[in-house]
Every structure is written in C-alpha cells, then in structure tokens.
C-alpha positions in Angstrom: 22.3 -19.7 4.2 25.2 -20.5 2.1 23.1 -22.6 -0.3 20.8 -20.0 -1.1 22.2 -18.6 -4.6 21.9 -15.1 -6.1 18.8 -16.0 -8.0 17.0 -17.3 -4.9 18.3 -14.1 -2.7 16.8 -11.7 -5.4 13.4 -13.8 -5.3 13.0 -13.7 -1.7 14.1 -9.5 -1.6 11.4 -9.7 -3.8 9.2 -11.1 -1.5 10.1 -8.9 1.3 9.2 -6.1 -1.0 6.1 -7.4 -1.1 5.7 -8.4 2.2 6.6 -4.7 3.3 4.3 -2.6 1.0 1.0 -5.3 2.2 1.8 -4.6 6.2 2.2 -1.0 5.2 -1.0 -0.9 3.5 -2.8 -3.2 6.0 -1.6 -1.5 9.1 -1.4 1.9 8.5 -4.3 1.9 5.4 -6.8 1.7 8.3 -5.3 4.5 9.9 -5.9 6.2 6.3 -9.4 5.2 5.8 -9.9 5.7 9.4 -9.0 9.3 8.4 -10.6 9.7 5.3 -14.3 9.1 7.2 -13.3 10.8 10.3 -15.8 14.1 9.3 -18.2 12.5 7.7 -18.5 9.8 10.5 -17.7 12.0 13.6 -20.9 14.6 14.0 -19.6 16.0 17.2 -16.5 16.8 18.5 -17.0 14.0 21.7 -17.5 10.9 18.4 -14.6 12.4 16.6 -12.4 11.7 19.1 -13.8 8.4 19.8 -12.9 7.8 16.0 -9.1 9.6 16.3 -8.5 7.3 19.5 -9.3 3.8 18.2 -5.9 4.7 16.2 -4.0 6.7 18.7 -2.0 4.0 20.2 -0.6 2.6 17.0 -0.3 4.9 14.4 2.8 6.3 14.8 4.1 2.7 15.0 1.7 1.7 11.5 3.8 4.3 9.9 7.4 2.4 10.4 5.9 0.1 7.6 6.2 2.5 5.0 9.6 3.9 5.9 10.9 0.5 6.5 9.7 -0.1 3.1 11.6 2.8 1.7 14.6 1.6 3.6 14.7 -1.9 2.3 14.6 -0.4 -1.4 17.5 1.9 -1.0 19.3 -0.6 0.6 18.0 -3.9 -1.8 17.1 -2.5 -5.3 19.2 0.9 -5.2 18.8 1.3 -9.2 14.7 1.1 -8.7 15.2 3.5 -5.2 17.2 6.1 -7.4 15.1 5.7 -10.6 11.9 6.2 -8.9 12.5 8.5 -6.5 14.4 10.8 -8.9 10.9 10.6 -11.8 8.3 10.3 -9.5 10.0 13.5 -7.4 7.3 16.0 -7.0 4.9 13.2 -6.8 7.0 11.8 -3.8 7.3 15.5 -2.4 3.1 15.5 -3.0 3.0 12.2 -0.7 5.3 13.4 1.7 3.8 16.9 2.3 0.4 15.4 2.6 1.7 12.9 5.2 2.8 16.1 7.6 -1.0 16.6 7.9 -1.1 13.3 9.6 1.1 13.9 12.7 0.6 17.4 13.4 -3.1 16.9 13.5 -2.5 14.2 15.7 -0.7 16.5 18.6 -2.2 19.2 18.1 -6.0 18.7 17.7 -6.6 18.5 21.2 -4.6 21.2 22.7 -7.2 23.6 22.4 -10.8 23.4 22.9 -12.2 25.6 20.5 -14.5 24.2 18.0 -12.7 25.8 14.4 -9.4 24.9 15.9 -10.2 21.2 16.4 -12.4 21.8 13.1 -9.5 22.6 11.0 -7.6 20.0 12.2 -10.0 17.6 11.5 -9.6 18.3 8.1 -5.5 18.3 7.8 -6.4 15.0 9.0 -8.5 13.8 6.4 -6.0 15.3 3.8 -3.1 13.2 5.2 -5.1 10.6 5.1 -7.0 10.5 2.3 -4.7 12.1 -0.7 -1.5 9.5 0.0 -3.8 6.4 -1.0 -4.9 8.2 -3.6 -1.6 8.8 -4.9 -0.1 5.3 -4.3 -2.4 3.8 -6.4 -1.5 6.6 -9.1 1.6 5.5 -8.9 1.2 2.0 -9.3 -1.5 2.6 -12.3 2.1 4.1 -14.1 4.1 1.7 -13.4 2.2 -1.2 -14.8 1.5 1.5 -18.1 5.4 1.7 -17.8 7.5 4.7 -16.8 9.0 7.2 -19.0 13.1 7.0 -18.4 15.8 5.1 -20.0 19.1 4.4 -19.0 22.5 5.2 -20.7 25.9 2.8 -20.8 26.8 4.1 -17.5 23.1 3.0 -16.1 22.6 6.7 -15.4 18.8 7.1 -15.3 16.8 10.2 -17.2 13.4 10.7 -16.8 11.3 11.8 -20.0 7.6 12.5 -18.4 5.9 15.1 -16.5 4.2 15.2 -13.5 1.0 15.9 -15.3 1.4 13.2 -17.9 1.2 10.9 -14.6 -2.7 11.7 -13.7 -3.6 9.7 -17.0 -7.0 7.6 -16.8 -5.6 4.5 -15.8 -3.5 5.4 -13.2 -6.3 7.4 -11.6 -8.7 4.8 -11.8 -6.1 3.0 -9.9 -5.6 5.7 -7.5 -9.5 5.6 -7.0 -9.6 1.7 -6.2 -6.5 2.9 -3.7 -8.7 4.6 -1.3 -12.0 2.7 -1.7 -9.9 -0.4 -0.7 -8.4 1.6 2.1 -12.0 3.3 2.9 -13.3 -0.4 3.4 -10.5 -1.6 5.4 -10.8 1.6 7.2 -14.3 1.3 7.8 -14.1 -2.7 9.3 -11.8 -1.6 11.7 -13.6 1.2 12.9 -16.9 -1.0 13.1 -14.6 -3.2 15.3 -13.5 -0.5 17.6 -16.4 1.0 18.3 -20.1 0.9 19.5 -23.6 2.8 19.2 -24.1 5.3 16.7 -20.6 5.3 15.0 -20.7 1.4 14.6 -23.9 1.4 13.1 -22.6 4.8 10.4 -19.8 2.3 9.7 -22.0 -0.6 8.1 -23.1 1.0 4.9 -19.9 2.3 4.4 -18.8 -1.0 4.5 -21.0 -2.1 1.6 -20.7 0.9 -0.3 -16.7 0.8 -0.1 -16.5 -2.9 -0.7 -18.8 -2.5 -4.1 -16.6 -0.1 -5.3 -13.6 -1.7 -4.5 -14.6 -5.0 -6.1 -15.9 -3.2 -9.3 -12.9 -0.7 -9.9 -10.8 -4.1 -8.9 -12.3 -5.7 -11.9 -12.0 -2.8 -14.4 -8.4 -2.3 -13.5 -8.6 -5.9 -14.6 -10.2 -5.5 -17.9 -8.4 -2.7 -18.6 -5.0 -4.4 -18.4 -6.3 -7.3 -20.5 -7.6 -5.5 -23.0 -6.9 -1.6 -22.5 -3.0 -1.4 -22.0 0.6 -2.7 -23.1 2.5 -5.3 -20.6 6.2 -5.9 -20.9 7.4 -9.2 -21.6 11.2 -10.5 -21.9 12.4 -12.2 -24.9 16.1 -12.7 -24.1 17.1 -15.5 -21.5 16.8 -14.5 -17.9 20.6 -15.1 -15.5 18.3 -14.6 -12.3 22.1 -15.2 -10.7 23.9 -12.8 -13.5 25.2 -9.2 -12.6 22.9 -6.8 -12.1 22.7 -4.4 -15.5 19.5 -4.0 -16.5 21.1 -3.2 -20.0 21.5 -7.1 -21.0 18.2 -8.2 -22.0 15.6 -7.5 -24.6 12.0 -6.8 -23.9 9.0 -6.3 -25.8 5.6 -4.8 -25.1 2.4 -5.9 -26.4 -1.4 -5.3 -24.9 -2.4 -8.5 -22.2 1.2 -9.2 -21.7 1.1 -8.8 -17.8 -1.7 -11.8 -17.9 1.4 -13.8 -18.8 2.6 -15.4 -15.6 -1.3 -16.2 -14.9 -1.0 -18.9 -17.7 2.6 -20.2 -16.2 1.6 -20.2 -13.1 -2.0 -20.8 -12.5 -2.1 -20.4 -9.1 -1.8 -16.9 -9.3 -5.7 -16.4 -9.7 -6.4 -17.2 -6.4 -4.8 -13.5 -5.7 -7.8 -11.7 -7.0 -10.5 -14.6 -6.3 -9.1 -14.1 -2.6 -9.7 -10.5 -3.2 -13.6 -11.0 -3.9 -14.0 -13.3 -1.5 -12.3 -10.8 1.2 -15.1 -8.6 0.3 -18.0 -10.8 0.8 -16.8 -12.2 4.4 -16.5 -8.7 5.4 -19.6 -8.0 5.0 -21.1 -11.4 6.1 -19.1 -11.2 9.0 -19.4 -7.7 10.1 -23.8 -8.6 10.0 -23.2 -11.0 12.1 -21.4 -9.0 14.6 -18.1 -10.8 14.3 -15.9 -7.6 13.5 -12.2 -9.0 14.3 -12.6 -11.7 11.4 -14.3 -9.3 9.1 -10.8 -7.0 10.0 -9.1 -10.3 8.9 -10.9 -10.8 6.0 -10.9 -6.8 4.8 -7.3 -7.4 5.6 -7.2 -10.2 3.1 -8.7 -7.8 0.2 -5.7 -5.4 0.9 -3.0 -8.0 0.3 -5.2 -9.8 -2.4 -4.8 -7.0 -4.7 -1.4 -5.0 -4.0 -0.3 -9.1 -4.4 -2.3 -9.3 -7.9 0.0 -6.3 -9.3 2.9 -7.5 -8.0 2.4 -11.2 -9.4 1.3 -10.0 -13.1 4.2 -7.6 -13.1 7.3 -9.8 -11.7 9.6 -9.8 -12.6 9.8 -6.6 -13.5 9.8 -3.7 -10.8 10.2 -0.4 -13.2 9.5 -1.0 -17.0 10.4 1.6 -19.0 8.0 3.0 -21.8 11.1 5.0 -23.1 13.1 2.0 -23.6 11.4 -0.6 -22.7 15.3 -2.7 -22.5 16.3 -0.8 -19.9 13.6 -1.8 -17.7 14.2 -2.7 -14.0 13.5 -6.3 -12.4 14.1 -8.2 -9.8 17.2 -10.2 -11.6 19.1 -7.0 -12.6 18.9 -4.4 -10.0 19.8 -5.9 -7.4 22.6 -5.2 -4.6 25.1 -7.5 -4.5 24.9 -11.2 -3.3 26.9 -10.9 0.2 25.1 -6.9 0.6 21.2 -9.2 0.1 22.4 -12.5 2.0 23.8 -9.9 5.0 20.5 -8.1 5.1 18.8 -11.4 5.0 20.0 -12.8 8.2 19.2 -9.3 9.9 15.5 -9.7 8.8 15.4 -13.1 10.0 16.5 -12.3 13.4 14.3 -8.7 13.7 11.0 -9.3 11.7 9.6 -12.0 13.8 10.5 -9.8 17.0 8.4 -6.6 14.9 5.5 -8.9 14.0 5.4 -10.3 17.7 5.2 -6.7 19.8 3.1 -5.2 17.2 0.6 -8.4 18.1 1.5 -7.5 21.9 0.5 -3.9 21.1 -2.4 -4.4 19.0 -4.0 -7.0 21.9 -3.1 -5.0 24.7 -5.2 -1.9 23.4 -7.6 -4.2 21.6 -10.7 -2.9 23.6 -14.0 -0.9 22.3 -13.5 3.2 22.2 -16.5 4.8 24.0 -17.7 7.8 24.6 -17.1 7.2 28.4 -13.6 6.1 27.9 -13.2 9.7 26.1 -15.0 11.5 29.1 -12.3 9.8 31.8 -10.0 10.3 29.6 -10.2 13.8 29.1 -6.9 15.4 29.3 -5.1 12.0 28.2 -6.8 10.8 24.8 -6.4 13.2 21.7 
C-alpha cells in the first residue's frame, strides 16, 4: 500500500466512484424499473404482488448502494459532496422526497385489503420509482453542460443557476434515456422472475425499452459531439499536488469531452458494449435464457453511466461560471493518508458486500408465482 502515490489513490477513488454509482444503478435500477411497470404490468391485485415480491427480499438492501455512494463522496471528494449538494439542493430534496414513496409503499401496501388502498399505493410506488431515474439522468445531462458555481480564494462555493434553468433539453433528454435504461433492465429482470401472463407482458417491453434506450444513447451522443461545450485543461495536471481546484486553467470548446476517446481508444468499447448489451438481451430473453439476458441488460447499465464517466474524467464538477474552478479527480480530493485509510477499509469490506449480496440474490433466486403469493398470504407484501 505504501507504493501507491497520491496520483494513483485519487485514480482508484475514482474508480470506486464509479464502481458505486454502476452497482447502485444495476441493483437497485431494477427495483426502479420494476416499479415504474408495476401498474401497467400488474392487472390485478393477485399479479401486482407477484411483481412487488420478485423485489421484496432485496430492495431494502439494493438501496445501500446509493447511500454508500453518497458516503464515499462526503468522505473522498468533500469539495464535489459540498458543491453539489449545496446547487443541486432542491433537486436533491426532489430525489429524496420521491424515494419516501418507495419504502412506505412497500410496508404498507398490504396491510389492508381494500382495493383503493392497495391502488393508491401502487402508485406512490411507481412515483418513487420512476421520477428518481428520471432525475439522475437530469442531473448528469448538467453536469456534462457544466454547472453554474465558482469558487472564491477561500474555495468557498456559490451557486449561480436555478432549479428551473436545470430542466434544459439536454439534461432531460438525458433524464429520458435514465429511465428507459432502467425500464429495460427493469423489465429483464422481471421476465426472469416470473412466469405466464406477466413474463410474456415483459417481452415487448423489453424491445420497446431497449430501442429507446439505444437511440436516446446515440443522440446524447451526437449531441455532445456536435450540440454542446466539453471542458478541457490546458495547464499541466500534479495528479499528486494539493488539492485546490484554483491552480489550473481550463478551456471549453464544443466535442471537447470526445477527447480522451482519441488518447485512449479503448474507451469506445464503453458504448459498443452498451449496444451490444441490448441486442443479447433480447436474443437471449427469445430464447428463454433470462439470467444472461439480466447479465447482459446489466452490461447496458454500466456501458453507459461508464461512457459519461470516461469522456468526462477527469473532471467531476465543471463549472460553466468559471470554468477554472472546476472540480476533478486530481484537486478535490481528501488527503493522501484520509484516501489510502479508506482504501484498506474497502479492500477488507467490499468483497465481503459483493459476496452475501450473491448469497442473497441465489438463495431467493426462484420464479414468483401466483401460488407462491396464495401460500404466502399473510407473509409476502
């Protein structure tokens, strides 16, 4: 551990980063899109449950990714935790009040049996489930159009936008391919869950999700080609200097974030792997092979939250303002000893996370039926 310097430490936070945001979006964005179909998919109250309980057992859990992920921030990239969370406050408070839904729905769909109470519920459902994809991908569309703050000599952050200025048209055609990508991944898993009737509702949403996700994935791609500013730095890079975000100089111009695709060319695999995600989805989910078309929808998901974060490093936060006060990875860091500590702790506990969530995910791995529901009764949400 010694030998890994400052630079390296930062690169591989920013890997973890990554790492965290793709198991939150893999795990818990099939709860979402599991969701987001439930009453359009569920046409009686007996196949709504089916599709609530082929989630039951693990969504509490799948949620752990995201705060986790919030964690790691705070504690890794403080300047990007405070910046963010500070601008993007009422859209945070937005996420977080339309994640309530989830939980409450949860517990309390089932304690009474009357059809306009579980009705109603059925709905907060599909609004925690369906508006906080929506809103990530918002989020992430303003981000790579850059974020309106700057920071002063004492790197204390002030935000210049609105909360209105953030539902632009790129950012909400982001926040569209956001949940059709989680729809999709929504939909293989429930195709994999399930049998009969619900099963054979999930196929053409399959194909109809996976279109859309593969088209609004390639205007998001045009459009940052041809449509919007990148950021680029001009100044040389100390990826082992102290962290002040104010000691570099960085220019904007329209293709920019295609940059890194022409130093590093292996970076196109991210959204061929994307496409191809797609495809065996659907290949594989004909043929009845539902656990590898999971993989494979699985594969999409990290494809392209991956493809942002590769055309964007190494920048985390650019700032429209001023775009020389940006945030990356080599200057908003926490210390060397605070990332090298925090290093050895995920070492030790992220292999023993990765292997009960496998544990849990096999254990309950089974079909939902109908029966299951029936015997059941009083136990199953």
């Amino acid at each position: 551990m010694e030998l890994l310097d400052y630079g390296t430490l930062r690169f591989i936070w920013w890997l973890i980063m990554v790492f965290l945001l793709v198991g939150f979006a893999i795990m818990d964005g099939h709860d979402m899109g599991i969701g987001s179909l439930l009453p359009f998919l569920g046409k009686t109250d007996e196949e709504r449950r089916v599709i609530i309980n082929t989630v039951s057992a693990h969504w509490e859990g799948n949620q752990v990714w995201f705060i986790t992920a919030g964690g790691a921030l705070f504690a890794a990239i403080p300047m990007v935790y405070a910046t963010a969370f500070s601008g993007f406050y009422w859209a945070m408070m937005a996420v977080l009040w339309a994640l309530f839904f989830r939980p409450v729905a949860f517990k309390y769909r089932s304690l009474m049996p009357e059809h306009k109470w579980r009705f109603a519920w059925d709905w907060g459902l599909f609004i925690g489930s369906f508006f906080p994809p929506i809103l990530f991908g918002v989020a992430i569309g303003n981000v790579l159009l850059g974020v309106p703050f700057y920071l002063d000599g004492d790197l204390r952050s002030y935000y210049t936008g609105s909360f209105w200025a953030l539902l632009n048209p790129f950012a909400l055609l982001c926040g569209l391919l956001s949940i059709t990508m989680i729809i999709f991944h929504g939909a293989v898993y429930l195709s994999h869950r399930t049998i009969g009737e619900i099963h054979n509702r999930c196929l053409p949403v399959i194909k109809i999700s996976g279109l859309l996700t593969g088209i609004l994935f390639a205007l998001a791609g045009i459009w940052i080609a041809f449509g919007i500013k990148g950021y680029l730095i001009t100044s040389a890079i100390d990826t082992a200097g102290a962290s002040n975000p104010l000691n570099k100089t960085v220019i904007t111009e329209t293709g920019a974030w295609l940059a890194n695709y022409r130093h590093y060319p292996l970076i196109i695999t991210l959204p061929i792997l994307a496409y191809l995600g797609i495809i065996g989805a659907w290949i594989f989910t004909n043929k009845g092979k539902t656990f590898i078309a999971f993989l494979c929808s699985s594969a999409t998901v990290l494809a392209i939250i991956s493809t942002a974060g590769a055309s964007m490093f190494p920048f985390l936060l650019p700032s429209s303002t001023l775009p020389n006060t940006s945030l990356t990875i080599w200057d908003s860091t926490s210390g060397q000893h605070s990332l090298l500590v925090m290093l050895i702790a995920s070492v030790i506990l992220m292999p023993i996370v990765l292997i009960y969530t496998a544990w849990a995910f096999r254990i309950m791995r089974g079909k939902v039926t109908k029966e299951y529901i029936r015997e059941n009764e009083h136990s199953a949400y």
